[in-house]
N, C-alpha and C positions, 0 to 999 in steps of 0.2 A: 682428126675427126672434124664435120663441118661444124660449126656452130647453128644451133636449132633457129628457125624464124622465129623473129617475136609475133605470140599472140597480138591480132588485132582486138581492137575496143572493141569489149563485149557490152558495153550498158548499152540499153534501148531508151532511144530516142525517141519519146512518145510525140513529138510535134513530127518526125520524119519518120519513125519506121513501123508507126501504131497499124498502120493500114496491112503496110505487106508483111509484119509480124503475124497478127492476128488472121490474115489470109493463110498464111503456110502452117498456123498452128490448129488450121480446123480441115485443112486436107488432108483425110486420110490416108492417101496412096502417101504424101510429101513424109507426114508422122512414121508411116511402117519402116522406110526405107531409114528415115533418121533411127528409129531407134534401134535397124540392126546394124547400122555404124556407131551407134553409141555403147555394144554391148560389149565392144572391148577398150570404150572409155581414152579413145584415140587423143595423142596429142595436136593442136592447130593444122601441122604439117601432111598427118598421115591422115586428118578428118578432112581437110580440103581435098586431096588426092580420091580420097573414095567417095566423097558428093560429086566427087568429075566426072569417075567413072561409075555411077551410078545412069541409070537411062530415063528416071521418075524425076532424079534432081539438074538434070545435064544444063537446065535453063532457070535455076534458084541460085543465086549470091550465096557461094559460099559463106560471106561474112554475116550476109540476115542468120542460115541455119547455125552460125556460132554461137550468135547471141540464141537463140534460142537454148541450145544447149546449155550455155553456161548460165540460163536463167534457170533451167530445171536440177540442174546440179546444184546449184545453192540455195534450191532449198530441199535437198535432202542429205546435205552436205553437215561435219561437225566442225566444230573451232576449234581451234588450240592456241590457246594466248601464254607463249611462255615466256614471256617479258614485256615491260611497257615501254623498250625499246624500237624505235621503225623498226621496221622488215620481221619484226616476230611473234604474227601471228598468222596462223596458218588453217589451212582448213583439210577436207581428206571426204570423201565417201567409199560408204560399205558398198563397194559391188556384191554381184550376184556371184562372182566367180571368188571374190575376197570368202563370202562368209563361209562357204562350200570349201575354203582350203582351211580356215580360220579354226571349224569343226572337226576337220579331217588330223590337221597339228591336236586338237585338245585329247583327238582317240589315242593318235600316234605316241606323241612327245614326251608327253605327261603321265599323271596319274600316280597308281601307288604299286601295278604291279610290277615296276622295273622291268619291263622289256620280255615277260612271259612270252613266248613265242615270236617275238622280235629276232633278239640275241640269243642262242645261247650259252645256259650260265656257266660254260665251263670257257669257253672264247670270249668274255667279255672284257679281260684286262686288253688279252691278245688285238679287241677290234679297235679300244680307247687309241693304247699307245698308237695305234696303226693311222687311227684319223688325225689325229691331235700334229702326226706327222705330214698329213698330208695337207692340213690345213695350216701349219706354219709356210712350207714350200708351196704353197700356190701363191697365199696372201703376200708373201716375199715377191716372185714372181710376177705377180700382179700390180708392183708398185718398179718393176724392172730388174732386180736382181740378177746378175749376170750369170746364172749358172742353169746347171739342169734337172729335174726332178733325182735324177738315179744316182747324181754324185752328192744331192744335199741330204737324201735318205742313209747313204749310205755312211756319211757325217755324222748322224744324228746314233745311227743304229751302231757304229763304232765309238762313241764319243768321242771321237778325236777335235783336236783345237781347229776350229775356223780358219782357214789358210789366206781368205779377202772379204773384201767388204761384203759380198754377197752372202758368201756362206755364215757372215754376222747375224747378219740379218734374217737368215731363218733358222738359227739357233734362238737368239733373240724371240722370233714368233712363239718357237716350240717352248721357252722357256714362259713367256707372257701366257699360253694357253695354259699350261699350269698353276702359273700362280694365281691366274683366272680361277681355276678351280679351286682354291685355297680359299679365296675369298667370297665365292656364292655366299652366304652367310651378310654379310656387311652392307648395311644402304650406302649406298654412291654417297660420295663428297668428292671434293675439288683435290683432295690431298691423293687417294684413292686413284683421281683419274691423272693425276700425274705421274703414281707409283707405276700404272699400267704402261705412259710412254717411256718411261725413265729406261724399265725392262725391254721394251718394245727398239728403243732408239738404241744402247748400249753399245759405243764404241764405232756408232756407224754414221752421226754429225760431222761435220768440218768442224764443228765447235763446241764440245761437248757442255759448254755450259747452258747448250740449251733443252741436252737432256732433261727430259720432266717440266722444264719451265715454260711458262705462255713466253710466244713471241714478242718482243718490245718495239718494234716497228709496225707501221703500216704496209711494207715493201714484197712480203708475201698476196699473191694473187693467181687465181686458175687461168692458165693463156694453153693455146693450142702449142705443143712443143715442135710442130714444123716451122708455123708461119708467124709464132711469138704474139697473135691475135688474143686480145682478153677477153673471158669468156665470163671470168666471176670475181667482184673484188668483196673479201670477208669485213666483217664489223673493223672499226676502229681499234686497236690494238690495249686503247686505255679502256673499254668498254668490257675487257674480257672476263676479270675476275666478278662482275655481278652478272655476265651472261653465264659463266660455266656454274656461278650458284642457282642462278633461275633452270638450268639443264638439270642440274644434281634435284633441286624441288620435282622437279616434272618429273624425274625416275623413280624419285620416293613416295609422291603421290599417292594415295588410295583413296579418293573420293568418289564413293559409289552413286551419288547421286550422278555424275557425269564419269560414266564406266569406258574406260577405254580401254579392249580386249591385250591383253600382257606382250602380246607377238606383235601388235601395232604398237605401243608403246615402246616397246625393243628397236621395231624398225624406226619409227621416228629418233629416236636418242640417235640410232645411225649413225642418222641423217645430219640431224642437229652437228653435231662433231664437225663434219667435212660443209657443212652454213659456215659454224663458229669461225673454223681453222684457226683450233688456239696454239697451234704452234707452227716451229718453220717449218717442220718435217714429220714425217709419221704421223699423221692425220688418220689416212685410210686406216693403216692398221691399229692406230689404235681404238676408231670407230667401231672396226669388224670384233675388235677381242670385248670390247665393253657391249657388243651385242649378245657375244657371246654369255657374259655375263648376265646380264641382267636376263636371258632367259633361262639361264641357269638358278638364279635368284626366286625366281618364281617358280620353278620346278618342274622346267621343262629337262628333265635329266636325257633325254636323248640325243639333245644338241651336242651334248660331248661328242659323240659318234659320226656325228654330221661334219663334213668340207665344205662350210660355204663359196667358201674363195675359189674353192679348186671348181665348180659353179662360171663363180663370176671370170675367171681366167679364160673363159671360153667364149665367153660376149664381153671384152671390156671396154667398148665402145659403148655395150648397151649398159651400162651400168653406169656411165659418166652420164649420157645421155636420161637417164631417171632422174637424175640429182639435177639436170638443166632443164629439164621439160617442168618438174613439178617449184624450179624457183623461177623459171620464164613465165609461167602460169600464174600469175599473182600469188605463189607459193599454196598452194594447190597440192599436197605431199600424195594425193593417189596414187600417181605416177610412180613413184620412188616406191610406196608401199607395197602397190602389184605386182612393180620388178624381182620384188624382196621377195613376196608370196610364192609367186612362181620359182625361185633360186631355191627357196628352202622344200619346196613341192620336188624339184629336179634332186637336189640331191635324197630326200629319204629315201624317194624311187631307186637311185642308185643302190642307195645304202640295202634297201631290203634287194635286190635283184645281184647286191655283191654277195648279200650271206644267203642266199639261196643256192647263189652257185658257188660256194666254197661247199657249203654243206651238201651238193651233189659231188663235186671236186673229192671231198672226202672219202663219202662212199668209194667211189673209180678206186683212190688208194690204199681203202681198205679189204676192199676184193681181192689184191695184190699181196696185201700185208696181215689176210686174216687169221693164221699160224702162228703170224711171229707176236712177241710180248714187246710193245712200244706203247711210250705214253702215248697224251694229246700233241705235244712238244717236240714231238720224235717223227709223227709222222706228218706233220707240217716239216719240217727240214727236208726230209725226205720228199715232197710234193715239190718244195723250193731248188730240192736239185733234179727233180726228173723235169721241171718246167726248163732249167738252164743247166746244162749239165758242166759249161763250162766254167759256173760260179765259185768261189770260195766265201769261206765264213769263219768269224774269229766267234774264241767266247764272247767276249765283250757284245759284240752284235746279237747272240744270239739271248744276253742278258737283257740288252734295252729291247731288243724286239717282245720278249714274251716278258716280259718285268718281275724279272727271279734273281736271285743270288747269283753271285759272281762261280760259289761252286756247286750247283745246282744246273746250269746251264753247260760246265767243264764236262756234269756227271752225266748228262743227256749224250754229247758228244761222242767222248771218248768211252760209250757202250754201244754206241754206231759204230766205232773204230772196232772193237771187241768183236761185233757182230758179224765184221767184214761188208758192211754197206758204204763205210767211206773211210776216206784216211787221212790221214795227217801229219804235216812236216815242218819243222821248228824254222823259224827265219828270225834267229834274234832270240827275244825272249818268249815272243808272241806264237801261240799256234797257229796254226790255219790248216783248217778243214776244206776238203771237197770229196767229189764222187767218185767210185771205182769206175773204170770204164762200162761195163757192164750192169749197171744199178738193176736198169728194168728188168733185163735176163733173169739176175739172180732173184728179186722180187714175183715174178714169173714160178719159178723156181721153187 
């Protein structure tokens, strides 16, 4: 990834730039064309790019309309001082498009009727387990994990033991995302967010003693991984334990006189984490699970259901790129926040247009299946092998998949086997399930 240019100097120079400031801020053809580059709140690089190609600005200083901009920005701009440490204070504005998604998470997310027409309530262990899956394997994935979605599900959904460092590691997530949810309940501390890497890291250091512990050097730093270029070096190493207490204060906060909306405070804390880098390794993820958190905390219960990761996995350039635009910005956190806004906007979109189409999905199968006596549990298997017909499936799998008893899961099975829709052959001690050649025929049928 390149590394972003640095903003130029935004202060205005009232001995040098009073004249052709105050000139371009009372033209109004110059004003309309800035403010519909300003409406997506562009960083240096891509707001020089569109004043060029602009036809009104083609002959204005990009750098005069900077400062303009970043004069109007601050002041409708908030502060966040979260230590009286350099580099940690920060600033952020409510865009037009922030509040508009801000509103749409408080309909969504939250509230108290749990997912009334969201989810439903007969699939909602079924969608939990499903996400919490898919958000361990991206977030894995997304820090390089050497493996592939279908073999780290299929780990997870057999419980079998991790076979490499990858597949550690998003055991590791899937476990951290749980225990995640154990502790919504609890205000952040220092000890807390160690617990989260300790689980998060497990067995997947060069040096397990740095499981859970801040790093002890200065020697950790963000460099480009082709060309070894430094992109970001983090606080002082002896500075960590009263910056991650000044992080823990900023999450526990509730001062209403200076309100800051619970899903921006989430993204910030983020953010703050992969600032800090209080450790050598698992940063990211333990960033993303303590987001997880803390908007769970506040009662955003449908984030369980949400993959951020599996989001960010798909732009992870642009997601490095948020974290350097908004600390090249004289720490300016917009950037990072909008990126966020937008990820978490992408995924619900998914989320509702995934359970719309299962819950059309369904129907198709029960047109098929509307004579025979099958649970909910039954004819999901049955969807999962007319989708692959060349799949198998153990109990165990079919226990974590739908989160039921070990003979509960035996008892769904082998009355499919009874039924004559699949069959089953011992290899060992373990069964394994699959389809008759003819499923759909006999379904038809």
């Amino acid at each position: 990834m390149k590394k972003p240019e640095p903003t130029p100097v935004s202060v205005i120079d009232f001995d040098k730039d009073a004249k052709e400031i105050v000139t371009l801020m009372t033209d109004v053809a110059v004003q309309a064309s800035l403010n519909l580059i300003e409406k997506d709140y562009p960083y240096w690089e891509t707001f020089k790019y569109k004043v060029k190609g602009d036809s009104k600005l083609k002959d204005v200083n990009p750098v005069s309309l900077w400062k303009i901009v970043k004069l109007r920005r601050s002041q409708s701009s908030s502060r966040v001082v979260i230590s009286s440490v350099t580099g940690f204070e920060f600033s952020y504005t409510s865009t037009e498009r922030s509040l508009r998604l801000l509103h749409e998470f408080d309909m969504n997310l939250g509230g108290n009727m749990q997912g009334v027409g969201i989810i439903p309530q007969e699939n909602k262990n079924r969608y939990l387990i499903s996400s919490i899956m898919e958000e361990a394997i991206a977030s894995s994935l997304l820090e390089g994990a050497a493996t592939t979605r279908e073999k780290a599900k299929q780990m997870l959904r057999s419980q079998r033991e991790p076979r490499n460092e990858a597949e550690k590691m998003v055991l590791n997530n899937y476990l951290t995302i749980r225990r995640v949810l154990e502790l919504k309940n609890e205000e952040l501390s220092v000890d807390l967010i160690r617990d989260i890497h300790a689980t998060v890291t497990k067995g997947t250091l060069k040096n397990e003693a740095n499981e859970g512990n801040f790093r002890s050097n200065n020697e950790v730093q963000i460099v480009d991984s082709i060309t070894g270029e430094v992109f970001y070096t983090p606080p002082d190493f002896e500075l960590l334990e009263k910056l991650m207490e000044a992080v823990c204060n900023f999450a526990n906060e509730d001062n209403e006189s200076e309100f800051i909306h619970p899903i921006i405070r989430g993204i910030i804390l983020h953010f703050l984490i992969g600032y800090i880098h209080p450790f050598v390794d698992g940063n990211g993820r333990t960033a993303r699970a303590l987001f997880y958190w803390f908007l769970l905390s506040r009662k955003y219960w449908l984030i369980e259901y949400l993959s951020i990761s599996r989001i960010l996995l798909q732009a992870p350039s642009q997601y490095a790129k948020a974290y350097l635009h908004s600390e090249f910005d004289n720490n300016d956190l917009t950037y990072f926040i909008d990126f966020n806004l937008k990820t978490l906007k992408q995924s619900l979109t998914e989320l509702q247009a995934y359970i719309n189409w299962t819950v059309e999905d369904r129907r198709k199968v029960f047109s098929l299946i509307v004579n025979q006596d099958f649970n909910e549990r039954q004819i999901d298997i049955i969807k999962d092998f007319l989708r692959d017909k060349d799949q198998t499936i153990s109990i165990k799998e079919i226990e974590s998949k739908f989160g039921i008893a070990n003979q509960t899961a035996r008892t769904d099975l082998l009355d499919l086997v009874d039924k004559g829709y699949i069959k089953v052959r011992t290899m060992g001690r373990k069964m394994i399930f699959f389809p008759i050649e003819d499923l759909e025929d006999k379904l038809k049928k």
